[in-house]
C-alpha positions in Angstrom: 40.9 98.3 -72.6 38.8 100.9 -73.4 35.6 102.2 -74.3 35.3 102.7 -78.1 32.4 105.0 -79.9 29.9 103.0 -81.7 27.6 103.5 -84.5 26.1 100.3 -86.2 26.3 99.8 -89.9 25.5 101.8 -92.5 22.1 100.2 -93.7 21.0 99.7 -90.0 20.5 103.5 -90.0 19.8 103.4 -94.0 16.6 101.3 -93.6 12.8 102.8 -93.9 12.7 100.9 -89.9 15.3 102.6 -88.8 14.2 106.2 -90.4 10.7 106.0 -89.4 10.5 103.9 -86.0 13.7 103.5 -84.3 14.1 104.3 -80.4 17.4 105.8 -81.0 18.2 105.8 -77.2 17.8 101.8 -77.5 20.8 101.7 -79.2 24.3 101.4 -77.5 26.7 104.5 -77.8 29.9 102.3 -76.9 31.3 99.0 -77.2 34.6 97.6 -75.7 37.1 95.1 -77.5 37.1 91.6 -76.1 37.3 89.3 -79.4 40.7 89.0 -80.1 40.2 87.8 -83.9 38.6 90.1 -85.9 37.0 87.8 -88.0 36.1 84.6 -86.8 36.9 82.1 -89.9 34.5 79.8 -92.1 34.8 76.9 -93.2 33.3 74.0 -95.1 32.8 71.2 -93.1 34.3 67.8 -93.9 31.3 65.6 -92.6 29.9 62.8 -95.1 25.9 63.1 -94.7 23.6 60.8 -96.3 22.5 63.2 -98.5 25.2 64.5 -100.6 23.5 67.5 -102.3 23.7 69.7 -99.0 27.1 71.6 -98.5 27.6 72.7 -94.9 30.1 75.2 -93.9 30.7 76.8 -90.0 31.3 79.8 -88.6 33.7 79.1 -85.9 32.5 81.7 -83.2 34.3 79.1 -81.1 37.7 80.8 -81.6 36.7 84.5 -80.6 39.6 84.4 -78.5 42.5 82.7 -77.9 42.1 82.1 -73.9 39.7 78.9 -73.8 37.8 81.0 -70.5 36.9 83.9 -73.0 36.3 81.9 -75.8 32.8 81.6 -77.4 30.3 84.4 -79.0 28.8 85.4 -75.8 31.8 87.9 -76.0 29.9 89.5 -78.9 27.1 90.8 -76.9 29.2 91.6 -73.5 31.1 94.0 -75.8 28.4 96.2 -75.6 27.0 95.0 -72.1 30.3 95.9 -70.4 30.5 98.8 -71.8 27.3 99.8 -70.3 28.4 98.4 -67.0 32.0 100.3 -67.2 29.8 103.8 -68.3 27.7 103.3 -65.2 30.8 102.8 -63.1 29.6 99.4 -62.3 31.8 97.3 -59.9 29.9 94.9 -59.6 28.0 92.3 -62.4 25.1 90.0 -61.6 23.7 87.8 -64.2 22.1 84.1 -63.9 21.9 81.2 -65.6 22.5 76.8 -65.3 25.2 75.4 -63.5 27.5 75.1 -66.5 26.2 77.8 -68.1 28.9 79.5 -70.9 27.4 82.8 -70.6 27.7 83.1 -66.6 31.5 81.7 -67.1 32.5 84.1 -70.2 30.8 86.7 -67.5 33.2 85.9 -65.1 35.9 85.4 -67.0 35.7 89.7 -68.4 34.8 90.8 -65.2 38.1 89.4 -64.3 39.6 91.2 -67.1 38.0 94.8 -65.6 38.5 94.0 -61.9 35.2 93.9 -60.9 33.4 91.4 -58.9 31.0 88.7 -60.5 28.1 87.4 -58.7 26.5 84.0 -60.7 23.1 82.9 -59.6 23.1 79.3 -60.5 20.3 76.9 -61.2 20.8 73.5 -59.2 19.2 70.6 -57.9 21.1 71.0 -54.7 21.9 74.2 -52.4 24.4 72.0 -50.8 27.6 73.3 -52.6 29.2 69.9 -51.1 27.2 68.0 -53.2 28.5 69.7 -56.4 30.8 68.4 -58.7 33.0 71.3 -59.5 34.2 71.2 -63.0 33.5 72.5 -66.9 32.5 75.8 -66.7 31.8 75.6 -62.8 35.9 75.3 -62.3 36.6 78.3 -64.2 33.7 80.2 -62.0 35.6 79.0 -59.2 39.0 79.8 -60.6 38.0 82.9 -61.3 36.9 83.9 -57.9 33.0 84.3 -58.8 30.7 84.6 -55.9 28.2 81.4 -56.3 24.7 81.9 -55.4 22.6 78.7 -55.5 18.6 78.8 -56.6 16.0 76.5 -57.3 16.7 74.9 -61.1 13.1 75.6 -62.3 13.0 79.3 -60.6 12.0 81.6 -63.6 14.1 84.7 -64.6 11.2 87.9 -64.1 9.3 86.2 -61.3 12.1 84.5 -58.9 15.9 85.3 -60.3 15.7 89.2 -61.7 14.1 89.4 -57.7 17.0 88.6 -56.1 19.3 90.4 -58.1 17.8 93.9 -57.4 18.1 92.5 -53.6 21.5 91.8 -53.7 22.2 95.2 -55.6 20.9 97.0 -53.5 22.3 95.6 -50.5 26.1 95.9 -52.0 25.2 99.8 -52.6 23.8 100.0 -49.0 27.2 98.1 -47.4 29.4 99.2 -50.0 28.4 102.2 -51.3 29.6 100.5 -55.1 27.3 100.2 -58.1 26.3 97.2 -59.7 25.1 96.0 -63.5 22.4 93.1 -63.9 22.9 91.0 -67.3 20.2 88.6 -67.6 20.1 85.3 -68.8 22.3 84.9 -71.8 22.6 88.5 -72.3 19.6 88.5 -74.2 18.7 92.1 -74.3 18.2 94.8 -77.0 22.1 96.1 -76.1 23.2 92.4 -76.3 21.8 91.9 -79.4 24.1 94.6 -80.9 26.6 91.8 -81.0 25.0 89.8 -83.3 24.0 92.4 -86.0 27.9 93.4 -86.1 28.6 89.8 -86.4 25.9 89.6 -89.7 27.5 92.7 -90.5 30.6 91.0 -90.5 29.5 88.1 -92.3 28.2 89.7 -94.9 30.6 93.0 -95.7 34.2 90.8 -95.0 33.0 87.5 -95.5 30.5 88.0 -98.5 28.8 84.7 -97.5 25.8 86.0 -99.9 28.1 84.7 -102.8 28.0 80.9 -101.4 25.4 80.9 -98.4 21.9 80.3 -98.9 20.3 79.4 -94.9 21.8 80.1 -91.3 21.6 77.7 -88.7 21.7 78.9 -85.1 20.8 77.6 -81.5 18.7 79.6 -79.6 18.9 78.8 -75.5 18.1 82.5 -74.6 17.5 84.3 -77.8 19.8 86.7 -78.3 22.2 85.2 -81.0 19.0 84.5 -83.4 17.4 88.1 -82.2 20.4 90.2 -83.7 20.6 87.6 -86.9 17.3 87.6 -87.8 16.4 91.5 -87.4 19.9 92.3 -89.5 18.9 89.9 -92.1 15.3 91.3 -92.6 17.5 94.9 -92.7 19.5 93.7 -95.3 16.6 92.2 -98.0 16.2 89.1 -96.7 19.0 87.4 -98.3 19.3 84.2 -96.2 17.1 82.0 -94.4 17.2 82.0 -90.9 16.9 78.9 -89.2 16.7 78.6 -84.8 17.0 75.7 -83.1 16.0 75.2 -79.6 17.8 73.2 -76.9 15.0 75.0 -74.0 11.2 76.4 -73.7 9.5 76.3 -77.1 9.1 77.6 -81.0 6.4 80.0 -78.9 9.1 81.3 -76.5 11.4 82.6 -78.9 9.3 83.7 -81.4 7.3 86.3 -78.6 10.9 87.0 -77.7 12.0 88.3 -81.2 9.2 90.2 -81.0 10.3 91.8 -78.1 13.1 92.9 -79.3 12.2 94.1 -82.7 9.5 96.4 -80.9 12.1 97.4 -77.8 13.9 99.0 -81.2 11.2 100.1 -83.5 7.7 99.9 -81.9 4.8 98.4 -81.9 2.8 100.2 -85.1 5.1 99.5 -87.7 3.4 96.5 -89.2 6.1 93.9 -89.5 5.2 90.4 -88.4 8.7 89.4 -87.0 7.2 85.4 -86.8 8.4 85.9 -90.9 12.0 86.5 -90.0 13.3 83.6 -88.6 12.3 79.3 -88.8 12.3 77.9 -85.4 12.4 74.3 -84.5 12.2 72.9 -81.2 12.6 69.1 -81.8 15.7 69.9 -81.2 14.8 70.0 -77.3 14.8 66.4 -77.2 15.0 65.2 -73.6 15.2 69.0 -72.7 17.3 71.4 -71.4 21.4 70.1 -70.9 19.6 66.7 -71.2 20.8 64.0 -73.4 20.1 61.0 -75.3 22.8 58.5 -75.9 22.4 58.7 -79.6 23.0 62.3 -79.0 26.6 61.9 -77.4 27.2 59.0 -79.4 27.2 62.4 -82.3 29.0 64.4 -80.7 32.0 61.2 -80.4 31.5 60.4 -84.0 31.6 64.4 -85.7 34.3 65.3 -83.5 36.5 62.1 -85.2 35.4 63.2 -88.7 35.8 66.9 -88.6 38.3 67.5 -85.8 35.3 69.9 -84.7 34.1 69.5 -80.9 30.8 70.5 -80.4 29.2 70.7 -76.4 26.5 68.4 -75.6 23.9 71.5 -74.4 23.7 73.4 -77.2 25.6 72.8 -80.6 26.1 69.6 -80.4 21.9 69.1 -80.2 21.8 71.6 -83.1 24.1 70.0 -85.0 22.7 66.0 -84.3 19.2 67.8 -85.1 20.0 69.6 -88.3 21.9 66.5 -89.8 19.1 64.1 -89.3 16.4 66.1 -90.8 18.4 67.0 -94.0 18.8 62.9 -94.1 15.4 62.7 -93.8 15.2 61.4 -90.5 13.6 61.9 -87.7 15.8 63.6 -84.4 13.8 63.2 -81.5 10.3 62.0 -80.9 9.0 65.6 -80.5 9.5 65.8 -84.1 5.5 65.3 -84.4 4.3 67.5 -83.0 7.1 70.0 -84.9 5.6 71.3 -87.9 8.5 73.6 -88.6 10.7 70.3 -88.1 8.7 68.1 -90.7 8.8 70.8 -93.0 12.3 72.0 -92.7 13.6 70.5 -96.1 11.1 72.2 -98.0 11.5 75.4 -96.0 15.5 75.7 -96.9 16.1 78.6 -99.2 18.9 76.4 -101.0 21.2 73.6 -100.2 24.3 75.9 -99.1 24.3 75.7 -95.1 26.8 77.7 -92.7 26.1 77.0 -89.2 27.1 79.1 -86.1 29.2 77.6 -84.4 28.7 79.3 -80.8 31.3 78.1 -78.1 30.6 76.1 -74.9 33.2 73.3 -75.4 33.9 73.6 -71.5 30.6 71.5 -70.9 32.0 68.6 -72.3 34.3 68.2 -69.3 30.8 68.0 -67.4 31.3 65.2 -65.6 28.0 65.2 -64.3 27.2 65.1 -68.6 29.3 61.9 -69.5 28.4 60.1 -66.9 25.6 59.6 -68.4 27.7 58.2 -71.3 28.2 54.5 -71.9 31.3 53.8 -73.8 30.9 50.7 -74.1 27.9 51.5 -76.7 29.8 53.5 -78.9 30.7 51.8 -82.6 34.4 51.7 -81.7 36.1 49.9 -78.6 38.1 52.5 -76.6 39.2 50.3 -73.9 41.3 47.3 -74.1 43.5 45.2 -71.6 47.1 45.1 -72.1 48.2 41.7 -72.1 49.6 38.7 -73.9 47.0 39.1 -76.6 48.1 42.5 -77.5 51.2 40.7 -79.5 49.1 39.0 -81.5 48.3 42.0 -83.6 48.5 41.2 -87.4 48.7 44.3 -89.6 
């Protein structure tokens, strides 16, 4: 692999923004190939809602590559984060994030691909690694020969984690005399978010989803996916309603964070209220962060059976579970009072054409730490039965 010359689309560079405000040294000069289909398909989605007039189609962002380690649209943005890392002659990549976090293992799983060494700091309840059960996207870290570093699961990623990353960097320069690259959490940066206005770009220019697509659904546990989205679809005219939905912090959170972005790019002065680009919901949270209800993985059971889609129980699959029950009119979780954007959703849809981003992470449902939590016994269907002499007693 190589690095390949960048420039972003056409009516990135097109736009009054761009003309007027844009910190051209913000954006990336190179990329590096990691998807290994160029365009991730769409399709409609065979799932029987309540209420019929809605037509929900999916992106399937988890198929960007055929190796379930690299799967998942966190590759989007560490096409462009790498390549900062390989430019910098980085041997090293640091980045943070939960315990079964997709964006630490895709991480891993391309530093593999480059030879370098990853280093995962790890939120966990325990800093006893014996205590740990080691599987999902934990195995593949392992697997992959990641060095594990354990912290506190409520440390904070500017005041306790980004710390002791510069730490370690700077000790592997000082014993090793080797470079290293810090990603943060989810890749969430104004580089990372590169990957996401190529993927509009794609949507839009080889998919033409403005011909059958009126709103976009995406989960936001970092803010980087609905960053990129949201900014290209504001470049663009607008065409589509964006719609977040939270599985972490709140509507707040990821709105500021938007913001960020948007002014890391084009300033502060040019008068855009970014708050206009983009719906969020955070009902969605429900229990909170890779927390779940049995209702919840009872979903995730009964869409998988219907569509032959599997969702992951920390982010889509909450999206998902979310997003049908308010388009039947029904209420998710009980943080949907104090939700305005989640009461109002219905009205705030554009139209009643749906596509959904689907963005990876089926490796946490071999959490067992997750199903555990999962009583099969509740589910509508019995799974379990003893062979015996009742069994010939089957009548057709």
């Amino acid at each position: 692999m190589k690095l390949i010359n960048y420039k972003p689309p056409k009516w990135f560079f097109g736009h009054k923004l761009a003309q007027k405000f844009l910190h051209r040294q913000k954006v990336p000069t190179k990329f590096i190939k990691l998807l290994d289909q160029e365009d991730t398909q769409i399709q409609k989605l065979d799932y029987k809602i309540k209420n019929t007039k809605y037509e929900i189609y999916i992106k399937r962002d988890d198929q960007t590559h055929r190796d379930i380690h690299l799967q998942g649209n966190k590759l989007r943005k560490l096409e462009f984060l790498f390549a900062e890392a390989l430019s910098q002659n980085a041997k090293h990549i640091l980045t943070a994030g939960g315990l079964q976090s997709n964006h630490c293992r895709a991480v891993a799983a391309v530093s593999k691909l480059f030879n370098l060494d990853s280093h995962l700091f790890l939120r966990s309840n325990t800093n006893d690694p014996s205590k740990l059960n080691i599987n999902g996207n934990l195995l593949i870290n392992f697997l992959l020969d990641s060095k594990i570093y354990l912290i506190e699961k409520r440390a904070q990623y500017l005041s306790d984690i980004e710390y002791k990353m510069k730490i370690l960097k700077d000790k592997i320069k000082q014993n090793l005399g080797e470079e290293s690259y810090i990603i943060p959490i989810g890749g969430s940066n104004t580089i990372g978010l590169f990957g996401y206005i190529e993927q509009f770009n794609e949507m839009i220019d080889k998919q033409n989803i403005d011909e059958f697509i009126s709103d976009i659904i995406v989960t936001s546990g970092s803010g980087g996916t609905m960053s990129g989205l949201a900014i290209a679809n504001y470049m663009t005219g607008s065409k589509f309603k964006i719609h977040s939905f939270c599985v972490c912090d709140n509507s707040n959170y990821f709105y500021n964070h938007l913001e960020k972005e948007f002014q890391n790019l084009f300033g502060s002065d040019t008068g855009v209220d970014t708050r206009n680009f983009v719906n969020i919901i955070q009902c969605s949270r429900g229990l909170g962060y890779a927390k779940s209800t049995q209702d919840e993985l009872n979903f995730l059971v009964d869409f998988f059976r219907q569509t032959n889609v599997l969702l992951d129980p920390v982010y889509t699959g909450k999206t998902m579970y979310s997003l049908v029950n308010l388009l039947n009119d029904e209420k998710p979780t009980s943080d949907y009072f104090n939700d305005p954007n989640a009461e109002n959703f219905v009205s705030n849809l554009k139209g009643n054409r749906i596509l959904f981003i689907h963005t990876g992470g089926q490796l946490g449902n071999f959490d067992v730490d997750k199903f555990s939590e999962f009583s099969l016994c509740k589910t509508k269907s019995n799974v379990f039965n003893c062979f015996g002499d009742n069994v010939f007693n089957i009548r057709p």
